[in-house]
C-alpha positions, 0 to 999 in steps of 0.5 A: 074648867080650862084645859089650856093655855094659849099663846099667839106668838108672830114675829114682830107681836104677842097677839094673845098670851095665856089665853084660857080655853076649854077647845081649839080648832087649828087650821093645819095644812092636813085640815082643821084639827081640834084640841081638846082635854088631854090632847097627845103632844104635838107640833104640826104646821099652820094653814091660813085660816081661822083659830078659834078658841072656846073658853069656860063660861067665864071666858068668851069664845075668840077667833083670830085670824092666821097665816101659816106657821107652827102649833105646839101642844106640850103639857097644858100648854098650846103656842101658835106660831104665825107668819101674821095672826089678829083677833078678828075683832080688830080687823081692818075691813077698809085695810083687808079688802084694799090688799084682797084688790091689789092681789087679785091685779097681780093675779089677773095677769100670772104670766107676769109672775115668778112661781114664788110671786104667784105664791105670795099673792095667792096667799095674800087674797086668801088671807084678805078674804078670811079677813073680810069674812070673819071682820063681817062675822064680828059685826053680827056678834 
């Protein structure tokens, strides 16, 4: 029996809506959380990181991929909040490791960075390698 429906929600695309799953892990900033039946009302900020959802045996497990934001848990209900989130299955290896090369040029020379410019790329390589990783976890599927 599922316990939650899930909404993936970024500002320019409804990732997934209404999902169905039994399970939750959430990287949060505080570490990765796990939601499960009767979970307590919450809303605490995303990390980059890995959402997995495990469903019902009707439902297959999922995995997406995000970057920071907000997760609301709220009566059955769970929305994610996310600056970019995909499902892992449609990861662009070729397009992920092109942005994990020019952020780690940036990286190469911080002195040539504002504090808010070596944010922006830190972020973007740590996104790019979730990326490839879980993009190569999907092929072993």
């Amino acid at each position: 029996m599922n316990h939650y429906t899930v909404d993936v929600l970024t500002p320019s695309n409804v990732v997934v809506k209404d999902m169905p799953a039994e399970s939750l892990l959430v990287p949060t900033v505080r570490g990765q959380i796990n939601i499960l039946a009767e979970h307590t009302h919450m809303v605490t900020k995303l990390d980059t990181g890995v959402l997995t959802s495990f469903g019902a045996a009707d439902d297959p497990d999922r995995h997406f991929v995000l970057t920071t934001g907000l997760c609301k848990v709220l009566d059955g209900k769970v929305v994610i909040l996310a600056k970019t989130a995909e499902e892992t299955t449609n990861i662009d290896t070729d397009r992920a490791e092109a942005a994990l090369k020019v952020a780690q040029d940036h990286l190469a020379h911080p002195e040539n960075l504002t504090d808010y410019e070596y944010e922006k790329y830190f972020r973007k390589a740590e996104r790019a390698k979730i990326r490839i990783q879980m993009s190569q976890y999907s092929l072993k599927k």
